[in-house]
MIDOSE-1310 file (N, C-alpha, C; in nm, 2 decimals, decimal comma, always signed):
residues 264
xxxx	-1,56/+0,98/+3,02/-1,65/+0,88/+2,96/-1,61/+0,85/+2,82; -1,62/+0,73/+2,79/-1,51/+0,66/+2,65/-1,65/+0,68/+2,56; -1,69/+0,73/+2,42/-1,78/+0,71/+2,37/-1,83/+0,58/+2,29; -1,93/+0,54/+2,33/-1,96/+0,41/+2,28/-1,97/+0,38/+2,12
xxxx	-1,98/+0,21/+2,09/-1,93/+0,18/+1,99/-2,06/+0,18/+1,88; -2,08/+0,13/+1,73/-2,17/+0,16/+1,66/-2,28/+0,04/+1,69; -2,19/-0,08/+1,77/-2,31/-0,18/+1,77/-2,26/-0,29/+1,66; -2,20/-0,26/+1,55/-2,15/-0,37/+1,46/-2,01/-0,37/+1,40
xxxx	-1,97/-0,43/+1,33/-1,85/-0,45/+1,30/-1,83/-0,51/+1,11; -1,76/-0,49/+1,00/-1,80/-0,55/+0,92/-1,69/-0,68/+0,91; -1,75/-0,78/+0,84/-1,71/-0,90/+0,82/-1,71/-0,98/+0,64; -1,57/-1,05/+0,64/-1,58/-1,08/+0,52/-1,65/-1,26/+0,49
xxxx	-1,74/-1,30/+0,40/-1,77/-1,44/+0,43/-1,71/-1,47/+0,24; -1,71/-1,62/+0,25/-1,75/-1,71/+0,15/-1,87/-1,73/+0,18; -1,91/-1,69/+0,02/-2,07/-1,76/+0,02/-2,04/-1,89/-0,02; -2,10/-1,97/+0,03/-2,18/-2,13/-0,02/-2,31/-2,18/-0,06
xxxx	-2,26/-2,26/-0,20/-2,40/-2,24/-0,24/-2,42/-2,38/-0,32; -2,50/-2,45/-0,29/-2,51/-2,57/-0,36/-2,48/-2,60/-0,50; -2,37/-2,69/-0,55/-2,34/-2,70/-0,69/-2,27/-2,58/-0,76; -2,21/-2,54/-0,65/-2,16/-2,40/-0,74/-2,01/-2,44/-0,72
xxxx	-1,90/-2,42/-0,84/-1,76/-2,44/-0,80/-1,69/-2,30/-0,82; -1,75/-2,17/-0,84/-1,71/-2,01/-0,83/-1,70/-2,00/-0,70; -1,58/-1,89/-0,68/-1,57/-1,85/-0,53/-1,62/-1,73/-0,51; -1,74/-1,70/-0,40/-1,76/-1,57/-0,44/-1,80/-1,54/-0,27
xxxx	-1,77/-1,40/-0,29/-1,72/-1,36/-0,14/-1,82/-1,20/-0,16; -1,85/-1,17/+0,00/-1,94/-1,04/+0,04/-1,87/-1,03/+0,17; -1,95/-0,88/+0,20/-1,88/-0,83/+0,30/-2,03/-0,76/+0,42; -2,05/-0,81/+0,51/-2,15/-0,77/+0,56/-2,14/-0,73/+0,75
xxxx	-2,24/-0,67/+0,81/-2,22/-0,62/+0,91/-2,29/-0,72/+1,03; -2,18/-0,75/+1,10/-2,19/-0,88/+1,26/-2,24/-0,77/+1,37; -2,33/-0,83/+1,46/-2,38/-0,75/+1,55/-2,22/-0,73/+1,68; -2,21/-0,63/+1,74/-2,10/-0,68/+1,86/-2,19/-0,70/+1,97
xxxx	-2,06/-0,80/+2,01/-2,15/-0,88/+2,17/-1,99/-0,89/+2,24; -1,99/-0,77/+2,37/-1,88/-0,84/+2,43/-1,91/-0,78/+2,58; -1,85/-0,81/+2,65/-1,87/-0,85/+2,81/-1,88/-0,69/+2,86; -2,01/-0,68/+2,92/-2,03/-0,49/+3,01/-2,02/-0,51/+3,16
xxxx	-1,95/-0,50/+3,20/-1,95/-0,52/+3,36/-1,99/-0,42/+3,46; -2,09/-0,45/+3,50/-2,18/-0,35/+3,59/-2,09/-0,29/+3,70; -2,02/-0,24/+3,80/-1,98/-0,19/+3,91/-2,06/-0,09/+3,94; -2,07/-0,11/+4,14/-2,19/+0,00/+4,23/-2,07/+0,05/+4,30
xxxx	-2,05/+0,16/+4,32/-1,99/+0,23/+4,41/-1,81/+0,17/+4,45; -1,81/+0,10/+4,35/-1,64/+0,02/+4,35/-1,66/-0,10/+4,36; -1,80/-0,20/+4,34/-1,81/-0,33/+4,39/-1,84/-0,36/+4,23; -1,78/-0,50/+4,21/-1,84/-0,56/+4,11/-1,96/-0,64/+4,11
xxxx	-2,06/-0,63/+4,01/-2,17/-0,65/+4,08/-2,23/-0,81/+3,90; -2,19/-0,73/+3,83/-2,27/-0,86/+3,74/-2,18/-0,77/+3,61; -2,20/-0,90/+3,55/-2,12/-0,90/+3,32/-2,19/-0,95/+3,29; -2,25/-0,86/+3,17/-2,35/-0,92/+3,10/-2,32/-0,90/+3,01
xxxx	-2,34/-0,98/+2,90/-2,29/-1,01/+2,74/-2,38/-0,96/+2,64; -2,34/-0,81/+2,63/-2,43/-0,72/+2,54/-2,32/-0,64/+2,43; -2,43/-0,57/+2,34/-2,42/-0,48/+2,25/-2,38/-0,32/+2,30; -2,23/-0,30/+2,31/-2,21/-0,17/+2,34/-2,24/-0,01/+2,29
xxxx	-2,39/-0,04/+2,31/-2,44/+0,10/+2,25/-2,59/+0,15/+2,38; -2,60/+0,33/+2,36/-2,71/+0,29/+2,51/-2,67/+0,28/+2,65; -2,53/+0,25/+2,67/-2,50/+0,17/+2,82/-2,57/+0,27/+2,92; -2,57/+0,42/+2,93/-2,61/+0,46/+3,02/-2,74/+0,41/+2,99
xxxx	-2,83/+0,41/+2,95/-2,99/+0,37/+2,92/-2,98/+0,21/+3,01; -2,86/+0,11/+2,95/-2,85/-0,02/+3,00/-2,82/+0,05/+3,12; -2,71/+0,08/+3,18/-2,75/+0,08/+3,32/-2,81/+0,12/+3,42; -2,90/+0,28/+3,36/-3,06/+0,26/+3,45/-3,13/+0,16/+3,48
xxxx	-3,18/+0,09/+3,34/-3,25/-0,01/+3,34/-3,23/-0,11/+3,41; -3,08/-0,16/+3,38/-3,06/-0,26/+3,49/-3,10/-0,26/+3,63; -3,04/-0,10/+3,67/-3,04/-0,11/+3,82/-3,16/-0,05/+3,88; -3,27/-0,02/+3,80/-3,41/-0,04/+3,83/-3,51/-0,18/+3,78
xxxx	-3,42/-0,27/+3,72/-3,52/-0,41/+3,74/-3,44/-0,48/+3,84; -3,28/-0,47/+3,88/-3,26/-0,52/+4,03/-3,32/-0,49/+4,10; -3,39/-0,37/+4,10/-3,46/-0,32/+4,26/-3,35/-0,27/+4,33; -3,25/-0,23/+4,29/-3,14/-0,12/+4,41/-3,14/-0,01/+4,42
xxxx	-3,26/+0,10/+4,34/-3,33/+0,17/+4,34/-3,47/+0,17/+4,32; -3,53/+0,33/+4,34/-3,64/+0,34/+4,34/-3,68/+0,41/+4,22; -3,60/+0,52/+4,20/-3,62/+0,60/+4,03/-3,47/+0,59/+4,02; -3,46/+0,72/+3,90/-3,31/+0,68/+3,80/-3,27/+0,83/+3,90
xxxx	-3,37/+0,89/+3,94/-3,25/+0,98/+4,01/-3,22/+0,91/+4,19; -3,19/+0,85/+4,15/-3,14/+0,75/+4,30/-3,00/+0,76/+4,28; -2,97/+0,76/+4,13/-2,84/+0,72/+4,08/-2,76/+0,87/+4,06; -2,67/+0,85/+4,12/-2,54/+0,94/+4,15/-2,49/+0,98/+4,03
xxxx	-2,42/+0,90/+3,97/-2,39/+0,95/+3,83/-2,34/+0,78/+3,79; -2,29/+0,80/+3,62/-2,30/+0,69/+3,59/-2,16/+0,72/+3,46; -2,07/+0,63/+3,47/-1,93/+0,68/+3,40/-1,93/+0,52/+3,34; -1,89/+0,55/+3,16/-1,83/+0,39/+3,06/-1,72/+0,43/+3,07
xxxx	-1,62/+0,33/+3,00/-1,55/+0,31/+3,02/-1,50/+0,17/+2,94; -1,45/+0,19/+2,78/-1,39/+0,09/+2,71/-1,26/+0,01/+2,79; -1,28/-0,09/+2,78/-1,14/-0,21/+2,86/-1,09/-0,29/+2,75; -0,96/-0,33/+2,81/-0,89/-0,40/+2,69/-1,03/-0,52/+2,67
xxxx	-1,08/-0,56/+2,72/-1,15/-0,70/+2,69/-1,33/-0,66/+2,66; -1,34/-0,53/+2,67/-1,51/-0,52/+2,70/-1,53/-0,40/+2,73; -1,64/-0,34/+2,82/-1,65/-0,23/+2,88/-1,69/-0,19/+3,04; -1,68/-0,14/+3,09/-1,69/-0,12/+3,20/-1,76/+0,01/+3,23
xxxx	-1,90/-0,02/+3,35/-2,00/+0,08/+3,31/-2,01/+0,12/+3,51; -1,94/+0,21/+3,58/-1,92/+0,26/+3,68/-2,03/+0,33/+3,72; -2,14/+0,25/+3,85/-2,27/+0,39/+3,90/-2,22/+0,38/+4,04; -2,26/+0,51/+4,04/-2,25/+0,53/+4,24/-2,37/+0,58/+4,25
xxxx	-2,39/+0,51/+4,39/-2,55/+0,49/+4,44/-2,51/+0,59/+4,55; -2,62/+0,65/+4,62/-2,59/+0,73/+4,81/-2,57/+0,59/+4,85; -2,52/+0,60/+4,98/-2,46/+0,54/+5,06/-2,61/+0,45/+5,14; -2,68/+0,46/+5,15/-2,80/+0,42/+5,20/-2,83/+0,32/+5,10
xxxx	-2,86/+0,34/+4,99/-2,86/+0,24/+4,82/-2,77/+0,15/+4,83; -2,65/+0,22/+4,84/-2,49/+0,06/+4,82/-2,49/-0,04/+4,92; -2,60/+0,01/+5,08/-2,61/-0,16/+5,13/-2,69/-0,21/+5,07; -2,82/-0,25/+4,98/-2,86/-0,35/+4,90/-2,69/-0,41/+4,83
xxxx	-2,62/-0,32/+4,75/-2,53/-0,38/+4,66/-2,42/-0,45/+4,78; -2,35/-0,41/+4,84/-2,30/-0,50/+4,93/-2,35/-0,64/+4,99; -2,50/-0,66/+5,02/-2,59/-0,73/+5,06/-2,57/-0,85/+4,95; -2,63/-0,79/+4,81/-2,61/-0,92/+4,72/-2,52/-0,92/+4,62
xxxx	-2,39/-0,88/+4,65/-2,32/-0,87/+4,56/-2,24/-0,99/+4,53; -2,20/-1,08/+4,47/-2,19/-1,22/+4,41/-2,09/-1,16/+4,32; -1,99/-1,28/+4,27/-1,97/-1,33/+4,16/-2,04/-1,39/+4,09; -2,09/-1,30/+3,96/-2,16/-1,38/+3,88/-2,16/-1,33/+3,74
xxxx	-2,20/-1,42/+3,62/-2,18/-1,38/+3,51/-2,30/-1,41/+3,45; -2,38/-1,34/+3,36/-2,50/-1,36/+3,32/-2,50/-1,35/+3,09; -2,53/-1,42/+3,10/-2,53/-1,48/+2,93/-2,62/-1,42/+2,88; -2,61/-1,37/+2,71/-2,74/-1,29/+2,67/-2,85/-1,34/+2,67
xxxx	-2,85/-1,50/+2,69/-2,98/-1,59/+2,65/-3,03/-1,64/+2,78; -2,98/-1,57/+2,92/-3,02/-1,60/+3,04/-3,06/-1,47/+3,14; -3,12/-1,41/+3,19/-3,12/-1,35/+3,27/-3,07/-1,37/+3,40; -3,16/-1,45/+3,46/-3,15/-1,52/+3,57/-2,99/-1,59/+3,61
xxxx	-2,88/-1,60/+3,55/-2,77/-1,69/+3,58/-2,76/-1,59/+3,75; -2,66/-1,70/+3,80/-2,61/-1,59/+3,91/-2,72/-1,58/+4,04; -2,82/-1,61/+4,04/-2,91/-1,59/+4,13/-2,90/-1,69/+4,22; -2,85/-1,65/+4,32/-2,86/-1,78/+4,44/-2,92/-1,87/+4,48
xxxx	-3,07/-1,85/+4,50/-3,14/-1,96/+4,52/-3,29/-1,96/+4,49; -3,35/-2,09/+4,46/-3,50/-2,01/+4,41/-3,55/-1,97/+4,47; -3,56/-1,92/+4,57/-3,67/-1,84/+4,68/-3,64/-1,71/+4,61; -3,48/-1,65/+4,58/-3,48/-1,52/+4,52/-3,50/-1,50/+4,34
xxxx	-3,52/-1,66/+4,33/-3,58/-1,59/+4,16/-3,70/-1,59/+4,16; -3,78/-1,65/+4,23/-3,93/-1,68/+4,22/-3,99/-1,57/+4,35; -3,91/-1,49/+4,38/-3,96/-1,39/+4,48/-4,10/-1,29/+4,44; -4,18/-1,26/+4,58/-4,25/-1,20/+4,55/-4,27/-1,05/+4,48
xxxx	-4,35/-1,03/+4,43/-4,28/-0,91/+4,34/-4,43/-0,78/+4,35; -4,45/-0,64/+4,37/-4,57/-0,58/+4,33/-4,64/-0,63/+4,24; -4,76/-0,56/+4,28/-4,87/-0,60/+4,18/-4,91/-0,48/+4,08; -4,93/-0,52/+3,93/-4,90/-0,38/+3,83/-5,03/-0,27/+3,89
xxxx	-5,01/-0,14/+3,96/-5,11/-0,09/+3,95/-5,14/+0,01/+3,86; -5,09/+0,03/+3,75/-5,09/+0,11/+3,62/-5,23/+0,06/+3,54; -5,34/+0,16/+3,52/-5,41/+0,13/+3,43/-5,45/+0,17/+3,34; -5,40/+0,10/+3,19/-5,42/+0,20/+3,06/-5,50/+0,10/+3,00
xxxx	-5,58/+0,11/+2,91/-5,64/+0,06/+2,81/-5,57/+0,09/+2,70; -5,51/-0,05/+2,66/-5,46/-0,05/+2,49/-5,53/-0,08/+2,43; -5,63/-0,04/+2,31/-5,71/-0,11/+2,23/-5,59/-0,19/+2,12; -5,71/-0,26/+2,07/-5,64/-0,42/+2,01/-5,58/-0,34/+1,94
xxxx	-5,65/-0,26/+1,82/-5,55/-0,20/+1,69/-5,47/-0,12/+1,74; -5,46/-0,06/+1,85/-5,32/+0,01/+1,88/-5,19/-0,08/+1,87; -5,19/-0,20/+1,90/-5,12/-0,33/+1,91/-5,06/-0,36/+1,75; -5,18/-0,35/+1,67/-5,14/-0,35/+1,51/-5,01/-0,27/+1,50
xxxx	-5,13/-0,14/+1,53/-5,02/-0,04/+1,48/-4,87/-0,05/+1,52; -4,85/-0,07/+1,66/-4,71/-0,04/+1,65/-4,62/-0,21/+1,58; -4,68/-0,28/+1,57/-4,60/-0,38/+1,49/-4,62/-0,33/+1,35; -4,67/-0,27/+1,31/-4,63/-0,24/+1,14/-4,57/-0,15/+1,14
xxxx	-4,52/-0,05/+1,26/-4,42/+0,06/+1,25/-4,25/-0,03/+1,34; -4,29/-0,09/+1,34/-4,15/-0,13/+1,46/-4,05/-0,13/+1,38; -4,01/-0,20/+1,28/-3,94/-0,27/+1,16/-3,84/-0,11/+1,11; -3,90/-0,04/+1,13/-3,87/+0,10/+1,03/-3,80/+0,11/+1,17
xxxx	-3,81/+0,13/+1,28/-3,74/+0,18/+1,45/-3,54/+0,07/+1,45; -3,59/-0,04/+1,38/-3,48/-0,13/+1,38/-3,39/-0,08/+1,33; -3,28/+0,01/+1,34/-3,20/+0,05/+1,25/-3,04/-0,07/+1,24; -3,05/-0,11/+1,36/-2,90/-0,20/+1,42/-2,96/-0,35/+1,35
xxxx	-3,05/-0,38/+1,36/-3,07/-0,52/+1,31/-3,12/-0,50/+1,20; -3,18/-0,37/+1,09/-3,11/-0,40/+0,95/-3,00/-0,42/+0,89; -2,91/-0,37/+0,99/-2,79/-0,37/+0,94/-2,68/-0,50/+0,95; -2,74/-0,56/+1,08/-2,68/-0,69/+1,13/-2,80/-0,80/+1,12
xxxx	-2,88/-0,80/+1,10/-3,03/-0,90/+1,09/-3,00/-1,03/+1,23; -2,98/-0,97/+1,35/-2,90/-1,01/+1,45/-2,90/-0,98/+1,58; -3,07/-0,87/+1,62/-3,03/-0,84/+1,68/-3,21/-0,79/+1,77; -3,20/-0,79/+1,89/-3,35/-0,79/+1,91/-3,39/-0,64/+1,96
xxxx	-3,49/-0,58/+1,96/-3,57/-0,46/+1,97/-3,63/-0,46/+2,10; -3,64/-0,37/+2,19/-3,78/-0,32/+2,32/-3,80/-0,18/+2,23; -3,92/-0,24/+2,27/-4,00/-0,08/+2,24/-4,10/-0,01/+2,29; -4,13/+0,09/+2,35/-4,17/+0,18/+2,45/-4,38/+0,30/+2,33
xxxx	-4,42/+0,17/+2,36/-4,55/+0,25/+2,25/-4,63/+0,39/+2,35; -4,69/+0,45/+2,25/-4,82/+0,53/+2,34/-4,94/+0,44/+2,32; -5,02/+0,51/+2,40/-5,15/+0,41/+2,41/-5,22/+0,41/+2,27; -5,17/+0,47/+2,18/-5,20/+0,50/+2,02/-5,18/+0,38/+1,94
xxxx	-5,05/+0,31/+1,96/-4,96/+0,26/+1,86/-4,80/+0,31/+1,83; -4,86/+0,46/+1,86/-4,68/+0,57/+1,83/-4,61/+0,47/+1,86; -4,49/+0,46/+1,84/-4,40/+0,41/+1,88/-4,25/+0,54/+1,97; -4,25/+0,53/+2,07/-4,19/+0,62/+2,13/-4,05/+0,61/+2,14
xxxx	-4,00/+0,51/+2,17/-3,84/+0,49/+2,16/-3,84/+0,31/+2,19; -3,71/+0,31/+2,06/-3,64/+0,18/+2,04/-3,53/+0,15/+2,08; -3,46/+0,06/+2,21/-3,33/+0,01/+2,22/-3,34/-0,13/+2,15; -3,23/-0,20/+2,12/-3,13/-0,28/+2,07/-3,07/-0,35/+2,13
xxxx	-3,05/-0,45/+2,12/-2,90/-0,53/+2,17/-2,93/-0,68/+2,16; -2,80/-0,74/+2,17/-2,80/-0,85/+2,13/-2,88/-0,98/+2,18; -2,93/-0,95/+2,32/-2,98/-0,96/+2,42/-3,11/-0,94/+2,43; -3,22/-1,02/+2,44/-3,36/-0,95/+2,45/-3,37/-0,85/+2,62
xxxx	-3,29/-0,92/+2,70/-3,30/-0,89/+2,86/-3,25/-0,74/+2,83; -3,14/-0,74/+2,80/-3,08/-0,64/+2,75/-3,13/-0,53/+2,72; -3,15/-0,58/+2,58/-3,27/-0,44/+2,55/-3,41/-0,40/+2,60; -3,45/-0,48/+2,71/-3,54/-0,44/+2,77/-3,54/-0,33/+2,88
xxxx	-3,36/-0,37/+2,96/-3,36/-0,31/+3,06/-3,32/-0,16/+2,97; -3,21/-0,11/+2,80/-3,24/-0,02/+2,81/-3,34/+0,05/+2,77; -3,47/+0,02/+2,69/-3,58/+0,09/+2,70/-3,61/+0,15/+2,84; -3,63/+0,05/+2,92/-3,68/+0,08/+3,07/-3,61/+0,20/+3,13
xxxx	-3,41/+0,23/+3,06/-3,34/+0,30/+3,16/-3,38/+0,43/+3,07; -3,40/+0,44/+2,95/-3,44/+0,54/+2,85/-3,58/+0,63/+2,91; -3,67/+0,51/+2,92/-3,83/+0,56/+2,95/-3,79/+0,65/+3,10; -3,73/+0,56/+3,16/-3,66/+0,67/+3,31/-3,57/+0,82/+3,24
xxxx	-3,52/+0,83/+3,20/-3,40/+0,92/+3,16/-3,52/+1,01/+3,08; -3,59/+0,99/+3,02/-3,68/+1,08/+2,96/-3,77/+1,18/+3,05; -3,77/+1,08/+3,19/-3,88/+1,21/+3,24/-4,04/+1,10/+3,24; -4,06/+1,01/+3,15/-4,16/+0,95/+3,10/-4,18/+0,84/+3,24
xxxx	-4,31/+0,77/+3,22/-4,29/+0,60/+3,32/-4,31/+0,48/+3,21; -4,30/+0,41/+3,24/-4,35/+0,25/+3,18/-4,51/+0,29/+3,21; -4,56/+0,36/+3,30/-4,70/+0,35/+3,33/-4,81/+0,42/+3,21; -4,74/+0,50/+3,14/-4,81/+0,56/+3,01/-4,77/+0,48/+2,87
xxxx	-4,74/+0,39/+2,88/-4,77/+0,34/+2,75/-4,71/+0,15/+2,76; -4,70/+0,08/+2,63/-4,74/-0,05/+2,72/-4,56/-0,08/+2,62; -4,52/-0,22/+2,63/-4,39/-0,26/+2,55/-4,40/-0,33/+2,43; -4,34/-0,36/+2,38/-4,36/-0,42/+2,25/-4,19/-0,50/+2,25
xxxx	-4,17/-0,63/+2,22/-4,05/-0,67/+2,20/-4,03/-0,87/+2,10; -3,89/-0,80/+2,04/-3,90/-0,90/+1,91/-3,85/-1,01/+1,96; -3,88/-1,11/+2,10/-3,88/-1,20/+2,17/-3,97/-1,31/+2,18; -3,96/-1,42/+2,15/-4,03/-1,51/+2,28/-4,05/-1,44/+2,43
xxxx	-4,16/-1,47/+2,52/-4,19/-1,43/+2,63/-4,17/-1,50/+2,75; -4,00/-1,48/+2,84/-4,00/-1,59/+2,88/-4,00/-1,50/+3,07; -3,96/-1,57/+3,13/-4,04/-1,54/+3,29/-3,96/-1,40/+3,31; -3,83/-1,37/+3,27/-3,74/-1,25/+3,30/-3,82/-1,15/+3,24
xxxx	-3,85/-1,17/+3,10/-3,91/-1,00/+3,10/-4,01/-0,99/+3,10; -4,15/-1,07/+3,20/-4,23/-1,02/+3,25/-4,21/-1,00/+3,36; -4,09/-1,04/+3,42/-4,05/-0,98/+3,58/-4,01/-0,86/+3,54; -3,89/-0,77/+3,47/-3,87/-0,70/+3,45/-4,01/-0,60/+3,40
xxxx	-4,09/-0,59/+3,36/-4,25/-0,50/+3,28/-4,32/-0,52/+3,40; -4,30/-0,65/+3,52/-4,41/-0,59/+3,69/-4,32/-0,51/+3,73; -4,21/-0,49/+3,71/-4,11/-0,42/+3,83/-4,12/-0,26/+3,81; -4,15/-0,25/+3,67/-4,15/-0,16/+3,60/-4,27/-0,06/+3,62
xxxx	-4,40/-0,17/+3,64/-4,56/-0,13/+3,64/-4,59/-0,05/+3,50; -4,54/-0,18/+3,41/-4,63/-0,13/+3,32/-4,73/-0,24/+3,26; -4,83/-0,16/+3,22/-4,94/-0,21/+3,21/-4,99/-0,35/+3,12; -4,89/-0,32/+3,04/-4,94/-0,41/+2,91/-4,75/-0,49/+2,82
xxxx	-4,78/-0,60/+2,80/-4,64/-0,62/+2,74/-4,66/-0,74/+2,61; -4,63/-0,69/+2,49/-4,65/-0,77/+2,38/-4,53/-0,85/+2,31; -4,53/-0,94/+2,27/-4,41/-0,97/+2,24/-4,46/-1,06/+2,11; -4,34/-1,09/+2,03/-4,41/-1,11/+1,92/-4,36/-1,28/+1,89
xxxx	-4,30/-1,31/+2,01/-4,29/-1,48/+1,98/-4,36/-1,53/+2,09; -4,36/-1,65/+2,11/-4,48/-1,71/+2,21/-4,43/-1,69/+2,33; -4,51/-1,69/+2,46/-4,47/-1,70/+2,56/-4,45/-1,85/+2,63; -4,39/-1,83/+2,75/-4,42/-1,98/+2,84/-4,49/-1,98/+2,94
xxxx	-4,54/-2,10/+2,99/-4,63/-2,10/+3,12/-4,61/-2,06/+3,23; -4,47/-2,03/+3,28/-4,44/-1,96/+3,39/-4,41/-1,79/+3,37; -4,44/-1,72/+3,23/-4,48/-1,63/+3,26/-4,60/-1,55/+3,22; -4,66/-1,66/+3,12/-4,81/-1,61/+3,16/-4,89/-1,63/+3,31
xxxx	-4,84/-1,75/+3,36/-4,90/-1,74/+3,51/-4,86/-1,63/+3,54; -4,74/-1,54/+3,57/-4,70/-1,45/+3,67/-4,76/-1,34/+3,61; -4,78/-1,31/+3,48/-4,85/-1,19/+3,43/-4,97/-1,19/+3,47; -5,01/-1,29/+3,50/-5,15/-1,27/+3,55/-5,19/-1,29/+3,70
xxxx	-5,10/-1,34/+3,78/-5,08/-1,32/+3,92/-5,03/-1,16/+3,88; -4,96/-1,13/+3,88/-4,91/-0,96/+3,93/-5,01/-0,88/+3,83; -5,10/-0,90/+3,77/-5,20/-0,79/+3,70/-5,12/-0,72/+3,59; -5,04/-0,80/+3,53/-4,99/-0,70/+3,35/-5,06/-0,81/+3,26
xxxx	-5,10/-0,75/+3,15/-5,18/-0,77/+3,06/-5,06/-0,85/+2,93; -5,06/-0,98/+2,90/-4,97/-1,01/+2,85/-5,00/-1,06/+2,70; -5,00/-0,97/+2,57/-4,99/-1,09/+2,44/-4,89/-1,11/+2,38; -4,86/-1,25/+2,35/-4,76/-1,28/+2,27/-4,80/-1,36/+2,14
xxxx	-4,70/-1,38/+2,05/-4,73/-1,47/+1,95/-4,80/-1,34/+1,86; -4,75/-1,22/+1,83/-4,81/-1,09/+1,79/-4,78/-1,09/+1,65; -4,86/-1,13/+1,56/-4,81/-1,11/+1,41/-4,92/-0,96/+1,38; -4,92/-0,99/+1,25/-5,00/-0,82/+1,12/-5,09/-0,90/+1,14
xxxx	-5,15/-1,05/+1,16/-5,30/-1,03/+1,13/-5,36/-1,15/+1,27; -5,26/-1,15/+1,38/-5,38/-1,16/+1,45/-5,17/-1,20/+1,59; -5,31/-1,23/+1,77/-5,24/-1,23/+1,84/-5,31/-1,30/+1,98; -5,25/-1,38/+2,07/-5,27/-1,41/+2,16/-5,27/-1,34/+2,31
xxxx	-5,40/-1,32/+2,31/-5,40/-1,23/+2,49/-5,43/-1,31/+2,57; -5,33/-1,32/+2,67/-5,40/-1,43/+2,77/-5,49/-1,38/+2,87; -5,57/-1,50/+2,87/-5,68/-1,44/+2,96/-5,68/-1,49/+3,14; -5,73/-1,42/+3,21/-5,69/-1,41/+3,37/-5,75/-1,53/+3,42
């Protein structure tokens, strides 16, 4: 196993600045984004254009919001693997598991700002999905709290201001663990592969993420069964509908002094 990279890279710029004829130059840190290619059991299965840090966390998560398992110990073992071009992230599933991946295994390449690329047809993106049966009560100010601690958890996007956060709260506010990546999908699936690898569920505590709320990662939080998912940019109508057909509790639009819960 190749150890993975820091997540950024430093970069030299010209500043520009209106009316100014000095040349004046800094040196600051670019998030990395380059191609992770999932492989099941020797099949290539999907590339996704992430931040190489986490990958085992990314590919629990992954391969528990495809649904080609049931828990993280479904998964056999899980080997990275730096390439001349990217990284390459090797899981073997039992043999009973690798016919789903045979089944839907495609050429396909999925972009940080898409989830969904690659999906064959809409019957399987709009598929039916469980219904969340996790029930926690998050009170409102637990909600506060973990957005006035999130910021301090960001350690990759202080450094790159570039880069989006999942985050895994207690029913308190705590904030329990933060993944990264350049990718909101991304970093959702590795919280999700983390909260697995811990021992923990999605079902004890609710998400928090520095996203708009768009139909992927509320598919991803029913798949998950967890209860509650906050996000701190607005949602769209096709996933508040679905949050509320499958029973997760959805606010978005989450600032310090107030927040939108949609109602059923």
């Amino acid at each position: 196993m190749t150890a993975p990279e820091t997540g950024s890279r430093p970069f030299r710029f010209a500043v520009l600045r209106p009316d100014s004829h000095q040349s004046e130059f800094l040196e600051r840190a670019l998030i990395s984004e380059v191609p992770v290619a999932f492989e099941y059991n020797g099949i290539g299965y999907a590339v996704m254009m992430a931040t190489p840090v986490d990958l085992e966390d990314f590919a629990i998560g992954f391969t528990l919001s495809e649904q080609l398992v049931d828990s993280a110990n479904d998964i056999e073992s899980i080997d990275t693997h730096r390439a001349e071009k990217g990284w390459i992230v090797r899981i073997q599933l039992p043999a009973d598991r690798a016919e789903k991946v045979y089944a839907r295994a495609r050429q396909r390449v999925s972009e940080s700002s898409c989830g969904l690329c690659g999906m064959d047809n809409l019957d399987e993106v709009m598929r039916e999905m469980p219904n969340v049966t996790a029930r926690l009560e998050v009170a409102d100010d637990a909600i506060f709290v973990a957005l006035q601690a999130l910021r301090d958890h960001q350690h990759l996007n202080a450094a790159t201001g570039a880069c989006h956060a999942a985050a895994f709260c207690a029913v308190d506010g705590s904030i329990l663990m933060v993944r990264e990546d350049v990718g909101r999908h991304n970093a959702l699936d590795k919280v999700i592969g983390a909260i697995a690898k811990s021992g923990n569920a999605p079902e004890n505590g609710f998400l928090l993420l520095t996203a708009r709320c768009s139909f992927e990662l509320v598919q991803k939080a029913i798949l998950a069964n967890c209860p509650a998912l906050v996000t701190i940019s607005a949602a769209t109508d096709l996933a508040t509908h679905t949050a509320a057909k499958y029973g997760l509790r959805l606010i978005s639009l989450a600032r310090q002094d107030s927040a939108l819960s949609a109602c059923p």
